[in-house]
PATILUM-228733 format. One record per residue (C-alpha): residue in one letter; x negated, y, z; chain. Coordinates in steps of 0.2 Angstrom, whole numbers, plus 5000, padded with zeros to 4 digits. Layout:
[r 'a'; [X; Y; Z]; 'A']
...
END
This chain:
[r 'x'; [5000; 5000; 5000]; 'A']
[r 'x'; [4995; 5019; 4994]; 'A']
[r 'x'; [5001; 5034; 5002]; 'A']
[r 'x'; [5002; 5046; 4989]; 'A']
[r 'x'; [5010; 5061; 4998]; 'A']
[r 'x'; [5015; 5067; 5013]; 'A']
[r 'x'; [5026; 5078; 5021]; 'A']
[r 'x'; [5035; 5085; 5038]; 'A']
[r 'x'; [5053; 5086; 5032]; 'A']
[r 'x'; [5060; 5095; 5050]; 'A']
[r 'x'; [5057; 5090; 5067]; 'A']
[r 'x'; [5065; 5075; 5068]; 'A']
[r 'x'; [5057; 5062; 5053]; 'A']
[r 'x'; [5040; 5063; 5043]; 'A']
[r 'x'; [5040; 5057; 5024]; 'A']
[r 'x'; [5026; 5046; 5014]; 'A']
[r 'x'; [5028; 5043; 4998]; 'A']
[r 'x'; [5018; 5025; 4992]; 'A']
[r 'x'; [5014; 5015; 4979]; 'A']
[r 'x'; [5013; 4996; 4981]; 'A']
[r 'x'; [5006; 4985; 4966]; 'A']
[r 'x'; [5013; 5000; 4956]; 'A']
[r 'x'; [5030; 5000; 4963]; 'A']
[r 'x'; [5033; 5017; 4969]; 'A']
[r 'x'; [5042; 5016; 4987]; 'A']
[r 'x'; [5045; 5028; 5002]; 'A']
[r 'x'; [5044; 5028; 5017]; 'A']
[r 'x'; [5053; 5038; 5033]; 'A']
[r 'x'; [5047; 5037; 5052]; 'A']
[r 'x'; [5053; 5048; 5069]; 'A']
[r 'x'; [5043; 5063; 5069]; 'A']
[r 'x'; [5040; 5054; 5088]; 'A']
[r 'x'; [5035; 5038; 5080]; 'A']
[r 'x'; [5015; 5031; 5085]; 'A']
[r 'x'; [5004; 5018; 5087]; 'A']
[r 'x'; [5007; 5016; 5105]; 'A']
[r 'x'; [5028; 5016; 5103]; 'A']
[r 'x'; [5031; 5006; 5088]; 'A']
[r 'x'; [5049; 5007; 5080]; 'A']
[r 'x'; [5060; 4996; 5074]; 'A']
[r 'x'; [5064; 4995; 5052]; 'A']
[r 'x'; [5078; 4996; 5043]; 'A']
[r 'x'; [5075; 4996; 5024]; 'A']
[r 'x'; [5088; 5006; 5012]; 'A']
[r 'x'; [5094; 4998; 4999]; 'A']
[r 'x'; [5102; 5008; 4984]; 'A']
[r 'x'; [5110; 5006; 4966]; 'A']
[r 'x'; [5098; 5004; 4951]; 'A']
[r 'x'; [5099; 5022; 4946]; 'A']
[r 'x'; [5083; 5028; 4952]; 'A']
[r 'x'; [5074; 5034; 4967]; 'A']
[r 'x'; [5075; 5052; 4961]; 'A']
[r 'x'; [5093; 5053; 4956]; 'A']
[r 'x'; [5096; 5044; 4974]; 'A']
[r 'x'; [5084; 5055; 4985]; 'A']
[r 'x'; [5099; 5067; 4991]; 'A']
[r 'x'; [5109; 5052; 4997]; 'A']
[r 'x'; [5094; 5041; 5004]; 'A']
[r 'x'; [5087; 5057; 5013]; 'A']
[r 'x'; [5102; 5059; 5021]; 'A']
[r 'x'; [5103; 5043; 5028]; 'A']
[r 'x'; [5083; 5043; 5035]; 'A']
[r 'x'; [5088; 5056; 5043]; 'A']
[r 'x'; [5101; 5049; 5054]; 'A']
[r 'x'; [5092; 5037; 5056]; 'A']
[r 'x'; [5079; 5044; 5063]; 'A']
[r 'x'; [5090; 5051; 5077]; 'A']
[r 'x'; [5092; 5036; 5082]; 'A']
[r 'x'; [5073; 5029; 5082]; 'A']
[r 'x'; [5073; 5020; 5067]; 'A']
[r 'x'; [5061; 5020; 5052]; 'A']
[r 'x'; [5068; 5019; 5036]; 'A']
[r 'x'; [5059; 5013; 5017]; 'A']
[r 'x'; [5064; 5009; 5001]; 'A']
[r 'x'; [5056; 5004; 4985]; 'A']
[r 'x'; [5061; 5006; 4966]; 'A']
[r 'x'; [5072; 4993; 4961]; 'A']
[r 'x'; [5063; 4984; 4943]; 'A']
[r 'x'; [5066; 4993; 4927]; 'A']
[r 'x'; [5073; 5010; 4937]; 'A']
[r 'x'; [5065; 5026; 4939]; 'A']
[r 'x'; [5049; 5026; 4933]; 'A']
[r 'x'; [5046; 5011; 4930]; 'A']
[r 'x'; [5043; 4999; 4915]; 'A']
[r 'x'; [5057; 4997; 4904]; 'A']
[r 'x'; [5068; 4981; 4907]; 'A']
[r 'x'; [5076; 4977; 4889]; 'A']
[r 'x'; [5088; 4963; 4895]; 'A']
[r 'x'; [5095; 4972; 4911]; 'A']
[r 'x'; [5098; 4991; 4900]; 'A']
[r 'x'; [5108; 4977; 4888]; 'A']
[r 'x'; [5117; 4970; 4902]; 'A']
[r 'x'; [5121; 4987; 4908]; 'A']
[r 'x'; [5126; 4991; 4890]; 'A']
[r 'x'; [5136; 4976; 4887]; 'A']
[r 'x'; [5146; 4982; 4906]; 'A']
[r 'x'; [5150; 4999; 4900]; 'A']
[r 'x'; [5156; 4994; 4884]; 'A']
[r 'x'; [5168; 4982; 4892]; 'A']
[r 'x'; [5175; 4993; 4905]; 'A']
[r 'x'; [5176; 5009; 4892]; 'A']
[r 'x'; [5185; 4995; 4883]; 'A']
[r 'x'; [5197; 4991; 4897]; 'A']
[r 'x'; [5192; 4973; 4895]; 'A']
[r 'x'; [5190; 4961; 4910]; 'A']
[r 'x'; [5171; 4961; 4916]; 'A']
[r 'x'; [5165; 4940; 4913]; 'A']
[r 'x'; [5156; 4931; 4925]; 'A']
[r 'x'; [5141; 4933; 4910]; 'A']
[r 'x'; [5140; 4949; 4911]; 'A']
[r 'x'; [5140; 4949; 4930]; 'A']
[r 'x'; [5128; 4935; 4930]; 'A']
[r 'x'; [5115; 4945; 4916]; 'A']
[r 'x'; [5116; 4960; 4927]; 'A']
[r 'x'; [5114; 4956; 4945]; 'A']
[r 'x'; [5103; 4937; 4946]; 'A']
[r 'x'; [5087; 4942; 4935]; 'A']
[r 'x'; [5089; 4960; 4947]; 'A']
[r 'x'; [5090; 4948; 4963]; 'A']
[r 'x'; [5076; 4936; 4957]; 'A']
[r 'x'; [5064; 4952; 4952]; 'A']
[r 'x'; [5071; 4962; 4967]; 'A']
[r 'x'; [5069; 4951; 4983]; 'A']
[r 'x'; [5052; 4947; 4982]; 'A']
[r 'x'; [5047; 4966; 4978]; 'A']
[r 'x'; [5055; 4970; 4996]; 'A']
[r 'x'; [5048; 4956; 5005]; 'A']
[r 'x'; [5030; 4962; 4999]; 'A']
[r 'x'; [5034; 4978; 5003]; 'A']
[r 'x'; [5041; 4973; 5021]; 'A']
[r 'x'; [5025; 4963; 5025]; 'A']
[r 'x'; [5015; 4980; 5019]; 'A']
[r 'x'; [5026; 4989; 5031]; 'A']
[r 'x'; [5024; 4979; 5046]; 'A']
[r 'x'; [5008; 4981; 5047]; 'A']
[r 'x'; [5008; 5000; 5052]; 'A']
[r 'x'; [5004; 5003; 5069]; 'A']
[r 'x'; [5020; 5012; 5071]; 'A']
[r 'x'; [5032; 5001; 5064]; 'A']
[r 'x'; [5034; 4986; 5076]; 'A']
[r 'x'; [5053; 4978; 5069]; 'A']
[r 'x'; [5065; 4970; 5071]; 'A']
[r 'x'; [5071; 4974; 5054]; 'A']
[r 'x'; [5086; 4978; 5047]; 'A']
[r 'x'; [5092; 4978; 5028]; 'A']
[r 'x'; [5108; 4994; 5025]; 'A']
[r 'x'; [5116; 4997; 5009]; 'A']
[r 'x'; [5112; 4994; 4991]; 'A']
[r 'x'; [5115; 4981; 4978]; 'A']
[r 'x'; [5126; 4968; 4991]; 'A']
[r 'x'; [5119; 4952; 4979]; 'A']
[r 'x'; [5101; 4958; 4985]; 'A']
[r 'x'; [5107; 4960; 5001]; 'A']
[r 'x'; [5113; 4940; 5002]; 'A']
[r 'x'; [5097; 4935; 4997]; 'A']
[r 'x'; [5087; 4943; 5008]; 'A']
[r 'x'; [5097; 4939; 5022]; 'A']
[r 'x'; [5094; 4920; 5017]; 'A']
[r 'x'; [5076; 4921; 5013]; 'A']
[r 'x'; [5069; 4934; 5027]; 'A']
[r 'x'; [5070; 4928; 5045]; 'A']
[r 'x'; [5060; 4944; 5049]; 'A']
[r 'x'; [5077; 4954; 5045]; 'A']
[r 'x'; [5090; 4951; 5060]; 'A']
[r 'x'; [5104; 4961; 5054]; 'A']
[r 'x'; [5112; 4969; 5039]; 'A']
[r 'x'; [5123; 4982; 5035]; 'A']
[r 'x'; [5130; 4979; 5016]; 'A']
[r 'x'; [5141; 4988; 5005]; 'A']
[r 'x'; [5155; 4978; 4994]; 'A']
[r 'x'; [5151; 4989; 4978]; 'A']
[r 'x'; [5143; 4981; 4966]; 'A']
[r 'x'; [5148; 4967; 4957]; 'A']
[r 'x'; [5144; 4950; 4962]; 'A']
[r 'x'; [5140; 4933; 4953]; 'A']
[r 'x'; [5150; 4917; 4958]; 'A']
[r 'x'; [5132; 4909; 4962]; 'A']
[r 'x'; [5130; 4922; 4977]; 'A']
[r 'x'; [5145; 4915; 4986]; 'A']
[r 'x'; [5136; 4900; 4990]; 'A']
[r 'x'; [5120; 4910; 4996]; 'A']
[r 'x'; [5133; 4920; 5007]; 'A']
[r 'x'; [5138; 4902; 5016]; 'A']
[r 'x'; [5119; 4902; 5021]; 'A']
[r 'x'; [5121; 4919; 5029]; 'A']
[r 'x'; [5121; 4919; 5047]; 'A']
[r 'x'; [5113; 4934; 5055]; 'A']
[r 'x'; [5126; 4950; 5061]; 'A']
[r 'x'; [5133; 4958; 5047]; 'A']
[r 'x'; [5142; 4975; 5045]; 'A']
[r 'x'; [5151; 4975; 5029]; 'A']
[r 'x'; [5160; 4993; 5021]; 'A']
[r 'x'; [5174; 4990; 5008]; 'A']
[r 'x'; [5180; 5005; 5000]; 'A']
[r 'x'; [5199; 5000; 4997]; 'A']
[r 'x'; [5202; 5009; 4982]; 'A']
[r 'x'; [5183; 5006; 4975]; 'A']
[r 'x'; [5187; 5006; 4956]; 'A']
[r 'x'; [5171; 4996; 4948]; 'A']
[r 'x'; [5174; 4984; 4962]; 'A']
[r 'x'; [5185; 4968; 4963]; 'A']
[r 'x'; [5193; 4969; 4980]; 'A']
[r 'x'; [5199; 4953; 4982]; 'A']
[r 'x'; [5183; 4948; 4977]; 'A']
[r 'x'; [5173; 4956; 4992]; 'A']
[r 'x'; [5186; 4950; 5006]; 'A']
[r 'x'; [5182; 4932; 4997]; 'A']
[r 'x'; [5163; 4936; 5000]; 'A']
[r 'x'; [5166; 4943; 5016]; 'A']
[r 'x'; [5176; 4926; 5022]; 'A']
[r 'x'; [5162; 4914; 5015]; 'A']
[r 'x'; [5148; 4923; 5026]; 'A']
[r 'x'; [5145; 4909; 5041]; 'A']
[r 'x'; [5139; 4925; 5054]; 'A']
[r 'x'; [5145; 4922; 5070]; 'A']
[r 'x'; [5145; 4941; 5070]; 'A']
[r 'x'; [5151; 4950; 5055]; 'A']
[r 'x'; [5165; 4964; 5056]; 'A']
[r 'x'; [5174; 4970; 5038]; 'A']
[r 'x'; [5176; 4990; 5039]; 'A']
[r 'x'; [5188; 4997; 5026]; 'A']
[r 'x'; [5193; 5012; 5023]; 'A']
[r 'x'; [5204; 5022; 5008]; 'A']
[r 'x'; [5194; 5030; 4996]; 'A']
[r 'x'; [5186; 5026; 4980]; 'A']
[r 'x'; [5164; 5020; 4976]; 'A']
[r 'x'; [5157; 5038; 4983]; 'A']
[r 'x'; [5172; 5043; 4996]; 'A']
[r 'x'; [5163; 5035; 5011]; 'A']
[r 'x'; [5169; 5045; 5025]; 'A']
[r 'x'; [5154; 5053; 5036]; 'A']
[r 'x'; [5162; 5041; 5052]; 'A']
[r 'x'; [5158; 5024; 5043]; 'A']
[r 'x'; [5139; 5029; 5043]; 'A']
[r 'x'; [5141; 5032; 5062]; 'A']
[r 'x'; [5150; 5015; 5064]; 'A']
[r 'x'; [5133; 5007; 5054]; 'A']
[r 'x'; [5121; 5017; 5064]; 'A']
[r 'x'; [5130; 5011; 5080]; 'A']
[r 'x'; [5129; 4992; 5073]; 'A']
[r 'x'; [5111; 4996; 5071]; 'A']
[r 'x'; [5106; 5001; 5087]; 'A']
[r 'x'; [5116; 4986; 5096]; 'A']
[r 'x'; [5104; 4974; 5086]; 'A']
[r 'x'; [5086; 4981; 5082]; 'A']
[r 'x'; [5085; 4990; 5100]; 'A']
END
């Protein structure tokens, strides 16, 4: 891991942008954060639109979560941002826009084209990036994973046993393979469904939601559609977090 700049954003969280095997990240601690008082991780997952065009929203949530003693990171999901082309996933996201501007039903190839190469390339990425992470002196985990593509989520909840808990977003489109990785899921889980989400199938994510086996896991809907999150669901998650990292 590169450091490649470095800022004071306020009095409450310090900013690092990195690189890590060329994959451009960043990275948030407490302004309070040291060597000697270690905090615990939560990493920010986000859509595949680009750290930059995301910054405003990811910010926003270091931020908070910084209030509450958490750092924060995230990296740049393959083919986004500035990163290498990716032919096959800008065809998947072609062949998705042309059916929905079509007003045709989405198929599971689509999906599948779209979200299990991202999930294969994706997961791996984070989990390289967590191991560069933990070894700062002032990050210490647990980890927690918040947000962002919900298949990348599943998986890494199954493959990381360093992440302990996971606040994810029904948003995003997932593959019929995924259901059966969400059986294997059993650390908490905080889920948000926006009700009136219009690119998500809502009977979908309460199927999803019902084929985690967390002993934990809470479903918190509200009305609204993709970006109508009201400001008290990020509290609600920022509660959840605290219960399990601290």
């Amino acid at each position: 891991m590169q450091f490649t700049s470095e800022q004071r954003l306020d009095d409450v969280v310090y900013e690092r942008e990195f690189t890590l095997d060329e994959i451009p990240g960043i990275l948030w601690t407490p302004a309070s954060a040291s060597a000697s008082a270690p905090v615990p991780l939560i990493l920010l997952g986000h859509p595949p639109l680009g750290l930059r065009r995301m910054y405003p929203r990811l910010v926003a949530r270091a931020r908070q979560s910084a209030t509450e003693g958490f750092a924060t990171a995230t990296i740049e999901l393959p083919g986004s941002g500035d990163r290498p082309r990716w032919p096959a996933a800008e065809q998947a996201r072609a062949d998705l826009r042309r059916a929905m501007e079509a007003g045709e039903p989405v198929s599971d190839e689509i999906v599948d084209a779209l979200i299990l190469p991202l999930v294969d390339k994706a997961v791996p990425e984070w989990q390289a990036a967590l191991d560069a992470l933990l070894s700062l002196p002032e990050i210490g985990g647990p980890v927690g994973y918040s947000g962002g593509v919900i298949s990348i989520g599943i998986r890494l909840a199954v493959v990381e046993p360093r992440i302990v808990a996971a606040g994810l977003f029904a948003g995003s489109f997932v593959p019929r393979a995924m259901f059966e990785e969400a059986r294997q899921v059993t650390i908490p889980l905080h889920v948000l469904l926006q009700w009136d989400d219009e690119g998500n199938d809502r009977q979908a994510a309460l199927d999803l939601f019902d084929a985690f086996s967390s002993e934990e896991k809470s479903l918190h809907a509200n009305m609204g559609g993709h970006t109508g999150v009201p400001q008290f669901a990020g509290d609600a998650a920022a509660r959840f977090f605290t219960r399990h990292l601290k």
